[in-house]
Steps between C-alpha positions, in 0.01 A plus 500: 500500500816712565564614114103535411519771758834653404373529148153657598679765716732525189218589299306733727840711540501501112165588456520784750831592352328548142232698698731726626685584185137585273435701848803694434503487143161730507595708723846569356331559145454866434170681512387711232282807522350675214384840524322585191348821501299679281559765238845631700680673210820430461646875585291495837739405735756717712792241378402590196526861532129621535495861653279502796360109484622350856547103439770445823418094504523435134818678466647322782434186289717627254756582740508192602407312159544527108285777345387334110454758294389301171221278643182470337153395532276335244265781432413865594238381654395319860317174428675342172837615724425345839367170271878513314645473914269242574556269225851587343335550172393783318124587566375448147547140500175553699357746354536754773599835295314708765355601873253236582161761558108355526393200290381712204794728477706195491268351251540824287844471492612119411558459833459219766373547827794387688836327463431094494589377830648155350780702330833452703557760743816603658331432858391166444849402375647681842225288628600191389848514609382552881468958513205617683335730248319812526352816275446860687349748310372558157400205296362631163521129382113532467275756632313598833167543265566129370363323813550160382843553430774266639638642811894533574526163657351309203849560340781412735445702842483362861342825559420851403328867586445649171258787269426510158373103488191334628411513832610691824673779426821587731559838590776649278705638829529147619702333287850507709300422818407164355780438303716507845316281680513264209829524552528449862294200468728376221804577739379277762396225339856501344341522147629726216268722341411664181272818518371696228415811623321706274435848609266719360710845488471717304187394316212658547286602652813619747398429849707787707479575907557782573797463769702390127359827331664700755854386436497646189376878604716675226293297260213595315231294384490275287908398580374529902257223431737275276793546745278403821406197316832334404621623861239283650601251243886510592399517939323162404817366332728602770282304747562214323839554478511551845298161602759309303791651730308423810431121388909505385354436139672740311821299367262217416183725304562585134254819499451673193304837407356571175164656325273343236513817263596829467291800638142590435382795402687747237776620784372831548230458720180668501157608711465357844225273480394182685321155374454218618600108371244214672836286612705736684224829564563849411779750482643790284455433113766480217562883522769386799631240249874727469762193453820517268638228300879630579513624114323178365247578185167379533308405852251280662296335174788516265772252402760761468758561765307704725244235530643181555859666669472470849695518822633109613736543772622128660666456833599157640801570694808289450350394155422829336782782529390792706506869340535387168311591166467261253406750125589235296310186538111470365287314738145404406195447739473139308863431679370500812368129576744389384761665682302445849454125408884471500544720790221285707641165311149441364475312214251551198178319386546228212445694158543808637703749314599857645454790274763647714839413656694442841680805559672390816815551361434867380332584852839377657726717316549345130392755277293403200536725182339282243222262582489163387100527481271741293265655687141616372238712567155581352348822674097610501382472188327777317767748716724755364815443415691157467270178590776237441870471582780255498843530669757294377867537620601862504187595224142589615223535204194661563230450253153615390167283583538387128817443546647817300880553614457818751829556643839281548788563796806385643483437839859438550568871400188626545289366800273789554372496130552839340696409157246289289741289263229367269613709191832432530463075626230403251628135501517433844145692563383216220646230687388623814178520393447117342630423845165712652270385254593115535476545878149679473376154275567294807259723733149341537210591312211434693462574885499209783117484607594330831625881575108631387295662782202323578320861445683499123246258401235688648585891358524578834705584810534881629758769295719760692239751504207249696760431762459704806812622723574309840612774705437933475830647483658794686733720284572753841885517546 
C-alpha cells in the first residue's frame, strides 16, 4: 500500500503545482484598458499643444508612454469605427457605413440594426483565454431606440454599464466609477482584465457642471463649455490612473487613449443652445462643438485626415518607452485585436481572418514605415467629398462614390495630405485603384436579416424626434 500512496500524494502535489502556475500565469498576464472616446480631435490635447485645453492625466500618459501620431480609425464616423475595434475588420464587411439611429432611419440608409453578435469580438477572445471582460460607456453597436437589440454581454462581456444600446441606460459621469471597481474585483480575484471604456466626451449633447465651467473663467462660451467637458473627461481618466497605482497595477496594465473620429461641428463654434439625446439627456448643442484636428483636413464624417486622425497615446511601462513619439508608423483601428490577442496570448477563432495586424512590435518601440497590409475605408455614402480610400504602403488614394480618382498622396513625405500627386502618379493612382475596386467586389451585397429589428418588419419603432429626454438639464455655471 506504501507506493499507491506515495504516487497519489505525488499526484495531488502535481496537480496543485499546475494550479498554482495558471494562478500565476493570469495574474502575471497584463491587463489592457481601452479608453475610446468620442469625437476628441486630434489637436485637443495640452501634449499636443492646444492653448487653453487642460488634459493633466492624458499627458502624463505620454510622459510616461509612446505618443502615435499616425494611428487611424476605420471611418469618420462612431458606429462603423467602434464595429472595426470590435471585430478587427473593416465595418463594411457588415455593412455598417453609418451611426446606428431608429429602425427606419437605418432602413433608409442600407443599414442594419445592430452589429451581429456571432461575429468574433475582441472580448470574447480575451474571454476565452481566461480575462474578465467588461464595456463602460458608449456602445453605439446598436441603438437605445432599438429595444430588442443585443445587449453588451451578448458579445463577449462578463459585465457592463453602458448608453446608446438597449436597455438601462448608465449615467455618462459614471463610467470610471464602475470601471474601478471592475478592476478591484479583477485584482482580487487575481484575474487579468480587459476594459473597454468608452466615454462619451465630447459628443453631444455636452453634459458640463458647473464647478468644471469655472476653471476656465478667462473663457468664453462656446470654448468654456468644450473645455469643462474634456476636463471632466481627463479628472475621470486620472482616477483611473490613480486606482491602478493604489492596486500596484500600473507596470502590469497596457492603457491606451484614443477617439473614434475627429471633431464635430465646423471648429468655430456657434449659438449657445441646448438639446437633448434620449440615451444620455440633455446638454449644450453643436454650437460648443470647437475641436481641432492639429492641422488635419477634413473632420468628423470625412475620410480625410481630419476625420479618421486621431490621438492614440500607449503606455505599458517597461514594454512601451516612456516620452517618446512615434510620427512614423501607421496604425489602424483594425490592428487592434490583434495586437491585444498577442498581448493577452489569446488565440483566434478557426477561419477567422483579421482585417488588421498585431502591432505589438510597433507599440514597443519598432517603428513601422511601410505596412505590410492595405487598409480600406468606405465613408457615408451620398457625403461630400471622397467615399472610398485605400492605403497601401506609403500611398493613400481617395476616390469618388463611382469610383472617379479624387486625389493621390504620399504619406511617407506627406502625412498630413496637402500635395495631391494624382497628376503627376497617374500609374500608381491606376493601380491603386484596381486594388480599391477589387476589394469593394468582395463586400456583401445584401444585409444579414438576423441583425433586422423586430419593428423593421413592422414600419415601426420610434425616430429621434418621438423620443422624450430622461432628465431636464441645468445650463447655470
Amino acid at each position: 500500500m506504501k507506493r499507491p500512496v506515495q504516487l497519489l500524494t505525488f499526484f495531488l502535489l502535481a496537480t496543485c503545482l499546475v494550479f498554482a502556475g495558471e494562478q500565476s500565469d493570469g495574474a502575471d498576464r497584463p491587463n489592457i484598458l481601452f479608453i475610446f472616446t468620442d469625437d476628441w480631435g486630434w489637436g485637443d490635447l495640452g501634449c499636443h499643444g492646444h492653448p487653453y485645453l487642460k488634459t493633466p492625466n492624458i499627458d502624463r500618459l505620454a510622459r510616461e508612454g509612446t505618443d502615435f501620431h499616425r494611428f487611424t480609425v476605420a471611418s469618420g464616423v462612431c458606429s462603423p469605427s467602434r464595429t472595426a475595434v470590435m471585430t478587427g475588420h473593416f465595418p463594411a464587411r457588415y455593412n455598417i457605413d453609418g451611426h446606428f439611429a431608429a429602425v427606419r432611419s437605418n432602413a433608409n440608409r442600407g443599414m442594419p440594426d445592430w452589429l451581429d453578435p456571432k461575429t468574433p469580438t475582441i472580448p470574447r477572445m480575451l474571454q476565452s483565454a481566461g480575462y474578465a471582460t467588461a464595456h463602460f460607456g458608449k456602445w453605439h453597436l446598436a441603438n437605445n431606440m432599438i429595444p430588442d437589440s443585443p445587449l453588451p454581454m451578448d458579445y463577449g462581456y462578463d459585465e457592463y454599464g453602458a448608453f446608446n444600446c438597449s436597455g438601462e441606460q448608465m449615467p455618462v459621469h459614471e463610467d470610471a466609477t464602475r470601471a474601478i471597481a471592475f478592476i478591484e474585483k479583477s485584482s482580487a480575484a487575481k484575474k487579468p482584465f480587459f476594459i473597454n471604456l468608452w466615454m462619451h466626451e465630447p459628443h453631444t449633447p455636452h453634459h458640463t457642471l458647473p464647478e468644471y465651467r469655472r476653471r476656465f473663467p478667462e473663457l468664453d462660451d462656446p470654448d468654456n463649455v468644450y473645455a469643462s467637458v474634456l476636463s471632466h473627461a481627463d479628472d475621470r481618466i486620472g482616477e483611473l490612473l490613480d486606482a491602478l497605482d493604489r492596486l500596484k497595477l500600473t507596470a502590469n496594465t497596457l492603457v491606451i487613449f484614443s477617439s473614434d473620429n475627429g471633431p464635430a461641428g465646423n471648429g468655430r463654434g456657434g449659438k449657445l443652445t441646448t438639446m437633448y439625446d434620449s440615451a444620455t439627456g440633455e446638454g449644450f448643442g453643436i454650437g460648443c462643438s470647437v475641436g481641432t484636428t492639429g492641422g488635419r483636413n477634413g473632420r468628423k464624417k470625412s475620410i480625410l485626415q481630419g476625420g479618421i486622425g486621431v490621438p492614440f497615446i500607449a503606455r505599458w511601462p517597461g514594454k512601451i518607452k516612456a516620452g517618446a513619439i512615434d510620427d512614423v508608423s501607421w496604425i489602424s483601428a483594425v490592428d487592434l485585436l490583434p495586437t491585444f490577442c498577442e498581448i493577452a496570448g489569446a488565440g483566434m477563432p478557426d477561419g477567422y481572418e483579421p482585417d488588421g495586424m498585431s502591432q505589438v512590435a510597433t507599440l514597443q518601440g519598432s517603428k513601422l514605415e511601410l505596412r505590410n497590409k492595405p487598409l480600406f475605408w468606405k465613408g457615408i455614402p451620398n457625403s461630400k467629398g471622397p467615399v472610398f480610400s485605400i492605403l497601401d504602403r506609403r500611398w493613400r488614394l481617395l476616390v469618388s462614390p463611382d469610383f472617379e480618382v479624387l486625389e493621390l498622396y504620399d504619406l511617407n513625405k506627406d502625412p498630413l495630405e496637402k500635395n495631391d500627386l494624382k497628376d503627376s502618379h497617374p500609374k500608381i493612382a491606376g493601380e491603386l485603384l484596381e486594388q480599391l475596386q477589387a476589394w469593394h467586389a468582395t463586400l456583401p451585397e445584401q444585409l444579414n436579416p438576423e441583425c433586422f429589428s423586430k419593428y423593421r418588419a413592422k414600419g415601426a419603432g420610434p425616430m429621434p424626434s418621438e423620443v422624450k429626454p430622461l432628465f431636464q438639464f441645468n445650463p447655470s455655471r
